[in-house]
KESEKE-120219 format. One record per residue (C-alpha): residue in one letter; x, y negated, z. Coordinates in nm, 2 decimals. Layout:
<recs>
@residuo: a c1: X c2: Y c3: Z
...
</recs>
This chain:
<recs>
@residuo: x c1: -2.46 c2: 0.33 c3: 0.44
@residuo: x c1: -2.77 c2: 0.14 c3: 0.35
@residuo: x c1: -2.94 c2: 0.15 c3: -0.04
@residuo: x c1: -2.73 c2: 0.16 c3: -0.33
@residuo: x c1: -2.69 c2: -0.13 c3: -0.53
@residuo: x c1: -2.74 c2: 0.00 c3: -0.89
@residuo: x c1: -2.47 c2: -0.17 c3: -1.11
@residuo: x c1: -2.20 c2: 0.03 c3: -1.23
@residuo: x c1: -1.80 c2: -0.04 c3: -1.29
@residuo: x c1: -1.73 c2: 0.06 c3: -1.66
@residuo: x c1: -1.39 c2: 0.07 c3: -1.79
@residuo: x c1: -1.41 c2: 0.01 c3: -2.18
@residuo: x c1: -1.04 c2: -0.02 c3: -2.24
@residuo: x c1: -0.71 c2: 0.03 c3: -2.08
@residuo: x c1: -0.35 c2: -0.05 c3: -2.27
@residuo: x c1: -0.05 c2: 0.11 c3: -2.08
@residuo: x c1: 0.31 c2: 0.03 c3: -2.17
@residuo: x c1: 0.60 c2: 0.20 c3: -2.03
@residuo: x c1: 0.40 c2: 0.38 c3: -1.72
@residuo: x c1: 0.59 c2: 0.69 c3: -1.58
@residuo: x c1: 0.62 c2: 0.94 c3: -1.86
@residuo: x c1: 0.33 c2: 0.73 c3: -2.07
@residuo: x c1: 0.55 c2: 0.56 c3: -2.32
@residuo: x c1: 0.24 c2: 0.40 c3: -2.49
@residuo: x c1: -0.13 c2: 0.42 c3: -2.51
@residuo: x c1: -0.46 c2: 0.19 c3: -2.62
@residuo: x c1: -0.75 c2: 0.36 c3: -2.53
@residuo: x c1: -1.17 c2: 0.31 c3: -2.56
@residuo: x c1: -1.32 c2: 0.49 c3: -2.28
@residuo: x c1: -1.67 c2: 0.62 c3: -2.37
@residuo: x c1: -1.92 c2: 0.50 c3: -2.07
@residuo: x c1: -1.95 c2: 0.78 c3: -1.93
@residuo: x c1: -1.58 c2: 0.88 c3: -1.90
@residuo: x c1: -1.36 c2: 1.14 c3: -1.95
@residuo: x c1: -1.21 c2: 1.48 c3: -1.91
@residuo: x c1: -0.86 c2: 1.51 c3: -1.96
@residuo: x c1: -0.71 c2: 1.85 c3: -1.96
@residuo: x c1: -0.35 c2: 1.91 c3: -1.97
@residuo: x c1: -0.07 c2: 2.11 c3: -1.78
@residuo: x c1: 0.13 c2: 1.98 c3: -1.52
@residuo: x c1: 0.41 c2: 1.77 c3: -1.54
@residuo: x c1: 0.20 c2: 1.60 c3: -1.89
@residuo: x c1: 0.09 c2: 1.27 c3: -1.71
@residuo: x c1: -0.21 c2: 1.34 c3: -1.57
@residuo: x c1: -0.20 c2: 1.22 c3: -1.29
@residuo: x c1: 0.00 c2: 0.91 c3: -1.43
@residuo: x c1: -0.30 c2: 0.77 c3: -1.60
@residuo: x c1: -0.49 c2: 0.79 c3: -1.31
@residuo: x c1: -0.23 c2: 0.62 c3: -1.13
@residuo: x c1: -0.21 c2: 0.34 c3: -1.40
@residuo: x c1: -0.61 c2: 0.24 c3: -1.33
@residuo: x c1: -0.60 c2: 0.29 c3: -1.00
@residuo: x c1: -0.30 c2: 0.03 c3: -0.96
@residuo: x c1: -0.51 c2: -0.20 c3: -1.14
@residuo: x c1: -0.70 c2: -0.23 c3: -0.83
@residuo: x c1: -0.42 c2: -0.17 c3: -0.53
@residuo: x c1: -0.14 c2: -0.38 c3: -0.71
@residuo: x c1: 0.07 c2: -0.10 c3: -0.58
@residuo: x c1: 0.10 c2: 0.32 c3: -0.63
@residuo: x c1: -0.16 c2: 0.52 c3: -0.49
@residuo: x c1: 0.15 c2: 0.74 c3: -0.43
@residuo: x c1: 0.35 c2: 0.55 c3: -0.23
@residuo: x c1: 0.61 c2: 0.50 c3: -0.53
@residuo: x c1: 0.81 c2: 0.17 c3: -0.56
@residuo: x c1: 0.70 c2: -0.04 c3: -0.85
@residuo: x c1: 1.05 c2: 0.01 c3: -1.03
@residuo: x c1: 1.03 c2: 0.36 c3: -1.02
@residuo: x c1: 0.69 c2: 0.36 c3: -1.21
@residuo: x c1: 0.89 c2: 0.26 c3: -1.49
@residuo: x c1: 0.96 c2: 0.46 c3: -1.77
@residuo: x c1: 1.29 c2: 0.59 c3: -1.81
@residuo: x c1: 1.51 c2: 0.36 c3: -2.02
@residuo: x c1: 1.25 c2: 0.08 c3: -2.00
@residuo: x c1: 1.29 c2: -0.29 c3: -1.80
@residuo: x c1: 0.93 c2: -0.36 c3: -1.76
@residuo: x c1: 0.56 c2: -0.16 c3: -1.74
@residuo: x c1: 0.25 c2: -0.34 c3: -1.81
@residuo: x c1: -0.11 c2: -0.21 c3: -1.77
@residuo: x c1: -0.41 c2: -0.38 c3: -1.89
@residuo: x c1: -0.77 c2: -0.35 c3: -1.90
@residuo: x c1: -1.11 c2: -0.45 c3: -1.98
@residuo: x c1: -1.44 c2: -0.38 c3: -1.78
@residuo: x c1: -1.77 c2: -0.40 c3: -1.70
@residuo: x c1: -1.97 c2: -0.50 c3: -1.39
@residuo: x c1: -1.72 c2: -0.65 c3: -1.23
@residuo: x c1: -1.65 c2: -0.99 c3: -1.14
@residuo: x c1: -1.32 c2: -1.01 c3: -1.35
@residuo: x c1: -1.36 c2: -0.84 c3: -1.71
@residuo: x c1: -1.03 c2: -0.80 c3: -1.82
@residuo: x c1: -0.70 c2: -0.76 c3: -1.61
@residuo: x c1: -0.34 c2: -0.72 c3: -1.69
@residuo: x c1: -0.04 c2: -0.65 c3: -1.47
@residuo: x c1: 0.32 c2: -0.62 c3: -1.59
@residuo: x c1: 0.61 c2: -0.53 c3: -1.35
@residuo: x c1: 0.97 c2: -0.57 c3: -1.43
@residuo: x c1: 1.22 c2: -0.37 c3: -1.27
@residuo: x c1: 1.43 c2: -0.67 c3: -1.07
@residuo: x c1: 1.07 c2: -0.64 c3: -0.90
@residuo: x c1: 0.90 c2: -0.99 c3: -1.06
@residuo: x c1: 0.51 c2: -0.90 c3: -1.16
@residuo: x c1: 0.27 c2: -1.11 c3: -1.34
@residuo: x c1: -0.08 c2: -1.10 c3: -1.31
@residuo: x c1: -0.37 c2: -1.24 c3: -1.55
@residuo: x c1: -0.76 c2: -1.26 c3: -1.46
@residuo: x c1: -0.99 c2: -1.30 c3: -1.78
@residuo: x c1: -0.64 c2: -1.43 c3: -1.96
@residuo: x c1: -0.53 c2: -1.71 c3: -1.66
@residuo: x c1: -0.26 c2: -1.63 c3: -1.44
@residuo: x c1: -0.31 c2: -1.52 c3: -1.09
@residuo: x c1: -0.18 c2: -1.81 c3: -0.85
@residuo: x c1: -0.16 c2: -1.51 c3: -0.59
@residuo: x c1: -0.14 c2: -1.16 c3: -0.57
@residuo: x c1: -0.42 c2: -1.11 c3: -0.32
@residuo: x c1: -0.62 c2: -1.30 c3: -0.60
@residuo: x c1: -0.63 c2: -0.99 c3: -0.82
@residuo: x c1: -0.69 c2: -0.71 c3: -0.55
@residuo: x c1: -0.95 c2: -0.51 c3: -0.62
@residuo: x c1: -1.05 c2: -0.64 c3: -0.96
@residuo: x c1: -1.11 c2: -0.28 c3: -1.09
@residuo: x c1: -1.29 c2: -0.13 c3: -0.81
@residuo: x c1: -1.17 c2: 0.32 c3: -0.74
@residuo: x c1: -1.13 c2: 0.56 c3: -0.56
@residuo: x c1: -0.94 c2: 0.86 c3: -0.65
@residuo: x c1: -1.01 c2: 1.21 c3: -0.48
@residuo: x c1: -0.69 c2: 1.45 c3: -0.53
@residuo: x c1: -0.54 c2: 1.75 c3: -0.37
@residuo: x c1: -0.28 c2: 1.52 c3: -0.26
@residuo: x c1: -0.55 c2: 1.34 c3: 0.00
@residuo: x c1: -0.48 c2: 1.67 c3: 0.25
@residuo: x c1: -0.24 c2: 1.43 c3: 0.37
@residuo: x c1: -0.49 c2: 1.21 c3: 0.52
@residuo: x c1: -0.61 c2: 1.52 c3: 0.79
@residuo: x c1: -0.24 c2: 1.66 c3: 0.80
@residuo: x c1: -0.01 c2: 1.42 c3: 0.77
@residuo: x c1: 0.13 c2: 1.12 c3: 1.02
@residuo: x c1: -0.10 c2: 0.88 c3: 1.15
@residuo: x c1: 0.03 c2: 0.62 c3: 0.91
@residuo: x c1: -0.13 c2: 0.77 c3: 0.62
@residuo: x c1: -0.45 c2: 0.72 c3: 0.79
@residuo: x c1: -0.37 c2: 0.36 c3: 0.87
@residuo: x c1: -0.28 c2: 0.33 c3: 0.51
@residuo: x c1: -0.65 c2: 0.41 c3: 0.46
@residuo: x c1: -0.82 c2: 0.23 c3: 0.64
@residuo: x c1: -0.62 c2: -0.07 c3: 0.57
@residuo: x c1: -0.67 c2: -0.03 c3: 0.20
@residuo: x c1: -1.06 c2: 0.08 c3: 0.25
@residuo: x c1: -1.08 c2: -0.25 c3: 0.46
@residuo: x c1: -0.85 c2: -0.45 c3: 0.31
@residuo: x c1: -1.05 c2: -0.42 c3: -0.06
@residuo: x c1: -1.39 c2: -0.52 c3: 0.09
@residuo: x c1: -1.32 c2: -0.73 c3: 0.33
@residuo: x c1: -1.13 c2: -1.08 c3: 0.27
@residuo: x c1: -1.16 c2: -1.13 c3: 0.65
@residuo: x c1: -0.95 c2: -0.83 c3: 0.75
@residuo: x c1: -0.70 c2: -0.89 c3: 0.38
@residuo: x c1: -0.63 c2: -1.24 c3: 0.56
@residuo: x c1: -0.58 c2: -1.07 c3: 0.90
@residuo: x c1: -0.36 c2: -0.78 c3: 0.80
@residuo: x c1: -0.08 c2: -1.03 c3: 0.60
@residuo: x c1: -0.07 c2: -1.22 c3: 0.85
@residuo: x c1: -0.06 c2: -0.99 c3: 1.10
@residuo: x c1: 0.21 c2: -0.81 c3: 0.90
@residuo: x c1: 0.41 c2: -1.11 c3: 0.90
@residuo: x c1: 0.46 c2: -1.21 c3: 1.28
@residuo: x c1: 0.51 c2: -0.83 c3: 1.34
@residuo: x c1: 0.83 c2: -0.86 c3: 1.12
@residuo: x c1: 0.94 c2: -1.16 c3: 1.27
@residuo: x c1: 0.90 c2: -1.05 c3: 1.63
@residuo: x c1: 1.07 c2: -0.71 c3: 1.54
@residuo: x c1: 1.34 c2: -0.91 c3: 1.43
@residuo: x c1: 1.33 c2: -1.16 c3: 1.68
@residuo: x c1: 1.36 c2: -0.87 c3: 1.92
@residuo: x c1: 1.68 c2: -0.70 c3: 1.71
@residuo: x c1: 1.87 c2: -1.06 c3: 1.75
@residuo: x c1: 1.82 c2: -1.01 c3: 2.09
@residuo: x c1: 1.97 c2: -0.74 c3: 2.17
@residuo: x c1: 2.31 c2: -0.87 c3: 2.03
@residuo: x c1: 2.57 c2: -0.95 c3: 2.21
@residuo: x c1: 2.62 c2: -1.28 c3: 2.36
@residuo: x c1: 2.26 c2: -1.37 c3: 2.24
@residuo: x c1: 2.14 c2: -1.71 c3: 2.43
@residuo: x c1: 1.75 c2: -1.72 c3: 2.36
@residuo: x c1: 1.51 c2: -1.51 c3: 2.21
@residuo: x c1: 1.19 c2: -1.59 c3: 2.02
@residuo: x c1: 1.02 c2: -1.33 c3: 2.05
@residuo: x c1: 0.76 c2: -1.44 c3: 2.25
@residuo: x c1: 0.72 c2: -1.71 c3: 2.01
@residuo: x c1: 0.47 c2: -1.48 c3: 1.78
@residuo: x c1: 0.32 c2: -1.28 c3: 2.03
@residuo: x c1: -0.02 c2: -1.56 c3: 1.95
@residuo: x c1: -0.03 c2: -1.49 c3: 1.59
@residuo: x c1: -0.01 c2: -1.13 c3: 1.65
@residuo: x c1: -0.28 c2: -1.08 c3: 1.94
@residuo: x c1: -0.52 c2: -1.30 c3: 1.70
@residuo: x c1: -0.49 c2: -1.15 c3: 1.37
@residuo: x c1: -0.41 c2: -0.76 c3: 1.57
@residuo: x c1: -0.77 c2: -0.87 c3: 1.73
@residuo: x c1: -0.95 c2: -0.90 c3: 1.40
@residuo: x c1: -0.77 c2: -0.58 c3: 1.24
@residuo: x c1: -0.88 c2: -0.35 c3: 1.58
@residuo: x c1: -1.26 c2: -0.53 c3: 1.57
@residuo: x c1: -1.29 c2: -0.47 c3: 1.20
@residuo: x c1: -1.15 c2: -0.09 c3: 1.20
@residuo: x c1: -1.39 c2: 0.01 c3: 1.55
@residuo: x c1: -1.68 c2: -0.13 c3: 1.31
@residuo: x c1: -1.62 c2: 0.01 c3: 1.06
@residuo: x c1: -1.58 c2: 0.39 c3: 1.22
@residuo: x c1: -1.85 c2: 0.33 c3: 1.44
@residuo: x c1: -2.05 c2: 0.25 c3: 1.11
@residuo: x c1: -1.90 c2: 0.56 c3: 0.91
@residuo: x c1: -1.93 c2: 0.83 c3: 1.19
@residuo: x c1: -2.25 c2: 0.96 c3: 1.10
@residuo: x c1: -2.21 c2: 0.96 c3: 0.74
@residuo: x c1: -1.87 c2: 1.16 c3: 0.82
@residuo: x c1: -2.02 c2: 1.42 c3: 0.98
@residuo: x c1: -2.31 c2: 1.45 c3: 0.75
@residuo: x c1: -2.12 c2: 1.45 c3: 0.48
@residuo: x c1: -1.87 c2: 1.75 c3: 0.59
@residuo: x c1: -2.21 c2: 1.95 c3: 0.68
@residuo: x c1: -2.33 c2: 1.92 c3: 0.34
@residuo: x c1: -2.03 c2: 2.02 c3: 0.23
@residuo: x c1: -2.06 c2: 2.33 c3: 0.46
@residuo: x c1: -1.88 c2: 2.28 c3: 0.76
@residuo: x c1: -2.07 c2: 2.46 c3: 1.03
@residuo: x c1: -1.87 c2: 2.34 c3: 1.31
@residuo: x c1: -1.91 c2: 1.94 c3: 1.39
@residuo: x c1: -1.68 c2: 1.75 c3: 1.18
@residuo: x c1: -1.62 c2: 1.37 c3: 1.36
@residuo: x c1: -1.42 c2: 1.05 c3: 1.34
@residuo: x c1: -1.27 c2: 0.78 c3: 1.63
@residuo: x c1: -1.06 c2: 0.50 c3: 1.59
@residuo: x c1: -0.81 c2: 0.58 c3: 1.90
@residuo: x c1: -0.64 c2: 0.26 c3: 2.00
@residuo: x c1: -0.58 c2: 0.15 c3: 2.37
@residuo: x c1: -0.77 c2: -0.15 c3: 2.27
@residuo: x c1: -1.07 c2: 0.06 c3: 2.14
@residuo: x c1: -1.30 c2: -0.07 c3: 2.45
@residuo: x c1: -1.15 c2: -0.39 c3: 2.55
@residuo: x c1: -1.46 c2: -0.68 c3: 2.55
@residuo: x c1: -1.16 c2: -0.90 c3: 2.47
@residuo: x c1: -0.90 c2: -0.76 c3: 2.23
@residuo: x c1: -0.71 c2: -1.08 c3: 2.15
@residuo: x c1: -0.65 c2: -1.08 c3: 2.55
@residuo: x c1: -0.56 c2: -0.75 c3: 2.63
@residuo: x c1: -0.37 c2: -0.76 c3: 2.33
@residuo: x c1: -0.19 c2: -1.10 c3: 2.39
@residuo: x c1: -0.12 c2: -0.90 c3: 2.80
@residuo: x c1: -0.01 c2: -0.54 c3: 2.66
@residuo: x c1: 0.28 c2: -0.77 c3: 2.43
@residuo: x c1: 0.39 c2: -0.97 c3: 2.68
@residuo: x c1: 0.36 c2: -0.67 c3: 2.95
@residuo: x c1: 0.59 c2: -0.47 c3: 2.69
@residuo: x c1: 0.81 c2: -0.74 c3: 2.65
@residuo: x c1: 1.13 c2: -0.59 c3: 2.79
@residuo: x c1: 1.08 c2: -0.23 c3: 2.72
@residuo: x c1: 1.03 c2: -0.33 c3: 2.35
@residuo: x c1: 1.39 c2: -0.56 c3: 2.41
@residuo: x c1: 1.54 c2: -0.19 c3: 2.48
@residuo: x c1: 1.39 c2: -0.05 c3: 2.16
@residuo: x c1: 1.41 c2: -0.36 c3: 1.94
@residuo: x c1: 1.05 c2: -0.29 c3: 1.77
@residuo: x c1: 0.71 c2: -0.40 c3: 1.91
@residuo: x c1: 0.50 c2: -0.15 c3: 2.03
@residuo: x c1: 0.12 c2: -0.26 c3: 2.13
@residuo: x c1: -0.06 c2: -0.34 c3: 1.84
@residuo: x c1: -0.25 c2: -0.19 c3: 1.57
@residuo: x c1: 0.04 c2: -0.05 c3: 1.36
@residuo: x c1: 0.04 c2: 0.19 c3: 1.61
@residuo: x c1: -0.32 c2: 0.32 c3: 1.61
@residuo: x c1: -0.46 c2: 0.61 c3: 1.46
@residuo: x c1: -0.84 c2: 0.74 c3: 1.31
@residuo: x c1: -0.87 c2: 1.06 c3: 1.52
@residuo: x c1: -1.05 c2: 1.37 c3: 1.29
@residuo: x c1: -1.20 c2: 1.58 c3: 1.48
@residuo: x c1: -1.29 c2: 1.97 c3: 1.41
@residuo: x c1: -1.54 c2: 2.08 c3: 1.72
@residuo: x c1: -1.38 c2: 1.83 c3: 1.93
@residuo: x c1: -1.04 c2: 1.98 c3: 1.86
@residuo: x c1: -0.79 c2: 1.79 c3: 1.65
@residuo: x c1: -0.86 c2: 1.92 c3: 1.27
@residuo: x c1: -0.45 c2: 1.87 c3: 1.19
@residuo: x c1: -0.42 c2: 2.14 c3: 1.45
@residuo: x c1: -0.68 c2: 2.37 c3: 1.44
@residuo: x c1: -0.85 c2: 2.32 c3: 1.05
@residuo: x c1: -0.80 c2: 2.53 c3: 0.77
@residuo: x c1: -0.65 c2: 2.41 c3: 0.43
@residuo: x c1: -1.01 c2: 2.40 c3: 0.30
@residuo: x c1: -1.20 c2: 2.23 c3: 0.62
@residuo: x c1: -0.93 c2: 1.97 c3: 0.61
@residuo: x c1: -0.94 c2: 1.90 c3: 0.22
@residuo: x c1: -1.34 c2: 1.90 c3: 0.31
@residuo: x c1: -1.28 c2: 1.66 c3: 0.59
@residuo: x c1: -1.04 c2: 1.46 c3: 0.31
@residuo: x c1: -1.36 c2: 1.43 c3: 0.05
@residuo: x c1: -1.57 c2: 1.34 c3: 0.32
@residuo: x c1: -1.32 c2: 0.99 c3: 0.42
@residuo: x c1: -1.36 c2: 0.93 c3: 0.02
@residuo: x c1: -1.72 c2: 0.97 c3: -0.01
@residuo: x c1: -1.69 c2: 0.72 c3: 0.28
@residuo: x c1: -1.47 c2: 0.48 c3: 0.12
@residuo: x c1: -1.69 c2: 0.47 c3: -0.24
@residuo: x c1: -1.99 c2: 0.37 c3: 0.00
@residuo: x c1: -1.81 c2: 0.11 c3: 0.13
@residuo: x c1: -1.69 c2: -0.04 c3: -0.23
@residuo: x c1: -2.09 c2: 0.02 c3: -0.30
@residuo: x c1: -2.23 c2: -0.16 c3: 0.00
@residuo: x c1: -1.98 c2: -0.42 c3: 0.03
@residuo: x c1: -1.84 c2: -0.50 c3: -0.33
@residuo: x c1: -2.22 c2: -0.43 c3: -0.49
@residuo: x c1: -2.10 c2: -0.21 c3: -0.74
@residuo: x c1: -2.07 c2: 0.16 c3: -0.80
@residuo: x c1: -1.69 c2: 0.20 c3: -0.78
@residuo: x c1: -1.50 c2: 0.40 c3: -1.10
@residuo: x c1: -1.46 c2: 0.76 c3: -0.99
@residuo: x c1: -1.11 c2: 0.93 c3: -1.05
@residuo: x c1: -1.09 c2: 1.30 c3: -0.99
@residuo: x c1: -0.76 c2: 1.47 c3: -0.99
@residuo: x c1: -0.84 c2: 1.87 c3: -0.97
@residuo: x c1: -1.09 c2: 1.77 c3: -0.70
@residuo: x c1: -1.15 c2: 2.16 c3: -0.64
@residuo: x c1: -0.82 c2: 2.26 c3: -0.54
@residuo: x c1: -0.81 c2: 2.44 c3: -0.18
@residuo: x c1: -1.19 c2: 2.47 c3: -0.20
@residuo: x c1: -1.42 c2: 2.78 c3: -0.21
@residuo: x c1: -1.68 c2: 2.80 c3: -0.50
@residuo: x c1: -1.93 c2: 2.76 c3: -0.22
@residuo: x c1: -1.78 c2: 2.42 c3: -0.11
@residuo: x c1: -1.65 c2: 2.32 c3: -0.41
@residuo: x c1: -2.04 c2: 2.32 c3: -0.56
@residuo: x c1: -2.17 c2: 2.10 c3: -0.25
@residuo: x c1: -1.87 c2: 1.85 c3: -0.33
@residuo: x c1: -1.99 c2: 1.85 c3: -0.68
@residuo: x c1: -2.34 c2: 1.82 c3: -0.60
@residuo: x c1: -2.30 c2: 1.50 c3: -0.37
@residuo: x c1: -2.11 c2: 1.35 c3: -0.68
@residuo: x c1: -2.34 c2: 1.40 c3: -0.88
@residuo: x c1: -2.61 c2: 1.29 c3: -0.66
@residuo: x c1: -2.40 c2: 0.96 c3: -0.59
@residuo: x c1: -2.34 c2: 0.93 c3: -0.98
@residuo: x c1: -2.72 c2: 0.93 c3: -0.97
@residuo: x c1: -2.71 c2: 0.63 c3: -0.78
@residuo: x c1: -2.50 c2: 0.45 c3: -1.03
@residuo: x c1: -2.15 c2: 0.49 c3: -0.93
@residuo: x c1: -1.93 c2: 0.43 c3: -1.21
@residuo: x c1: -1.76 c2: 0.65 c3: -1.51
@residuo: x c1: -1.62 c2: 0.95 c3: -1.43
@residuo: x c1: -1.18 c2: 1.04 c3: -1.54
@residuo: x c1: -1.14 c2: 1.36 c3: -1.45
@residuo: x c1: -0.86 c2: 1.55 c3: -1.48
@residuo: x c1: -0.79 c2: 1.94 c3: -1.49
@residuo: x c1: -0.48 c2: 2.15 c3: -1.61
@residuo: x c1: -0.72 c2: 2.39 c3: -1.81
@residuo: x c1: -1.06 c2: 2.37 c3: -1.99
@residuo: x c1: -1.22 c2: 2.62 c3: -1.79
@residuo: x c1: -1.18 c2: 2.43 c3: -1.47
@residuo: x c1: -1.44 c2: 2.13 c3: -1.56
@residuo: x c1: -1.74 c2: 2.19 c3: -1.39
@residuo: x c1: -2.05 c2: 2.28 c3: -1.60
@residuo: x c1: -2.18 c2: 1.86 c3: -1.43
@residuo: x c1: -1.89 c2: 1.73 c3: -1.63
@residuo: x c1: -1.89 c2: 1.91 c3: -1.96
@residuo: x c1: -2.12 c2: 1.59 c3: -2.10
@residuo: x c1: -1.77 c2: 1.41 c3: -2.09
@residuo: x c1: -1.58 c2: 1.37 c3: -2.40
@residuo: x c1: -1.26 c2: 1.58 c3: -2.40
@residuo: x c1: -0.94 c2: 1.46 c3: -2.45
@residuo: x c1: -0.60 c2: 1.60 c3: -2.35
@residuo: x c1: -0.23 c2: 1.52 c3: -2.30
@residuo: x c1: 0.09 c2: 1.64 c3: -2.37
@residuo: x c1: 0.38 c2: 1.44 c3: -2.27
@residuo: x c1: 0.22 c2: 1.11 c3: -2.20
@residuo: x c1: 0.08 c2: 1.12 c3: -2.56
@residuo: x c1: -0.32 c2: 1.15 c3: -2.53
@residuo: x c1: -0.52 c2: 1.32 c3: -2.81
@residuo: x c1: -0.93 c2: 1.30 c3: -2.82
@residuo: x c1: -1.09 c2: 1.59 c3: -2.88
@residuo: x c1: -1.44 c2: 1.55 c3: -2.88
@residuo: x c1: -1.74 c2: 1.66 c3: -2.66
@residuo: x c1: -1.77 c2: 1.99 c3: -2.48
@residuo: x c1: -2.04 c2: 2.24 c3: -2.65
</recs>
């Protein structure tokens, strides 16, 4: 996707209060990164979690903010300070009754959508299978968030669109109650064939755009059989997707009455992976698909590079697992080839010592045991 812009994300410090199982934790993070090495269930995963929702607001598990809470505690906060990014230090504290407070650089964010994207990662774990295998809302979830961080256009779009989809679903539920005199439904069908337009425009672009770099990047990998993407929508070819949009609502009008939801629309498209023309959910092996799932974050990290203009911090949870030693060293050598370029400091985490690749042993090492993080120097 076009030259690499060479400045870096570097994240010199993160505090964490009350995160999952970390109870508390200041750390310096050298510029190059980390290896953390501990066993499963010590919160491994949770620090990676606790950067990455310095950038989504949100989990990157799907977890509800109250949950991230550490037993016993009312609140979590997260902060950090960086470099080459346009905000240099962030902090984000969530209580469990569900108020959260943002700062920027020490002033308090006005809005929420203010402070998305301030620390600017992507996160490659074993857990990302589910983007191949899973429903076609965790793809959705994908694309909205790949979008959604790099593009204010489609950020604006997708709230808005969000919102008259709720209100027309529960225009729709009102009714369909008894003795129901008029119906509004109709009423946000305009909001939701502009702002679905922009969403559908934006995602074809971008797919068109990533297509070839998708099926590049799963042949490098090794996948001898041609690996492709397609945003599949009814609206993919329409010259006019506001209108055929604004015609497939009202068109679906009454059979949407009888199901009290809204049908036509972009929440109900789907980015088609493709294994030989074949759908890879159906066909694929555990390792093509986890290949096909590096791929769409190799894809995402060019995007934050291109659009953002900086290398994007690189979180890798066991990236390996489900992959061949063959496949597993072309991952590893696009890495490092893109860490070449400038993308930015490498966490990565690994239940045993053994498993960091020979790339990563210039990392310091630290571990963790309960939430509790120890440094233990550089590898030999």
């Amino acid at each position: 996707m076009t030259q690499v812009p060479p400045s870096r994300v570097t994240l010199s410090s993160i505090a964490i209060r009350d995160f999952r199982n970390i109870e508390r934790a200041d750390l310096a993070i050298p510029p190059d990164g980390i290896a953390l090495v501990g066993d499963n269930g010590q919160g491994k995963t949770n620090f990676l979690e606790a950067i990455a929702y310095l950038e989504l607001l949100r989990s990157m598990r799907g977890v509800r903010d109250r949950d991230l809470t550490r037993f016993g505690a009312t609140a979590f906060h997260v902060a950090a300070e960086s470099r080459g990014t346009a905000v240099q230090r962030v902090g984000i504290g969530v209580e469990r009754t569900g108020k959260k407070r943002i700062t920027l650089d020490g002033v308090e964010a006005p809005r929420l959508t203010d402070a998305l994207g301030a620390l600017p990662s992507v996160c490659f774990s074993p857990a990302d299978i589910a983007l191949i295998a899973g429903a076609p809302a965790e793809r959705r979830r994908y694309l909205d968030i790949a979008l959604a961080l790099s593009s204010k256009r489609y950020l604006s779009a997708l709230r808005q669109y969000r919102a008259a989809l709720a209100r027309r679903n529960a225009a729709l539920r009102e009714a369909a109650r008894p003795g129901a005199r008029s119906s509004s439904v109709a009423a946000w069908e305009p909001a939701l064939a502009e702002h679905g337009a922009t969403i559908v425009e934006e995602r074809r672009s971008w797919v068109a755009e990533g297509a070839p770099d998708f099926a590049r990047l799963c042949s490098e990998i090794g996948e001898r059989a041609p690996m492709q993407i397609a945003y599949e929508s009814p609206l993919v070819d329409a010259p006019d997707v506001r209108g055929a949009l604004a015609e497939a609502l009202k068109r679906g009008r009454d059979h949407d009455a009888r199901r009290m939801i809204t049908h036509a629309g972009p929440h109900r498209d789907d980015l088609a992976v493709t294994l030989g023309a074949r759908d890879l959910r159906l066909v694929g092996s555990a390792g093509q698909q986890r290949t096909a799932a590096i791929a769409l974050r190799l894809l995402e990290a060019a995007t934050f590079r291109v659009r953002g203009g900086a290398q994007p911090l690189l979180l890798l949870d066991d990236p390996f697992a489900e992959l061949d030693r063959t496949r597993a060293a072309r991952v590893l050598g696009l890495l490092e080839e893109s860490s070449a370029k400038g993308l930015g400091q490498t966490i990565l985490c690994v239940p045993r010592e053994d498993e960091i690749p020979r790339a990563f042993t210039r990392l310091e090492r630290w571990s963790i045991r309960d939430g509790v993080f120890t440094q233990c120097g550089e590898a030999a």
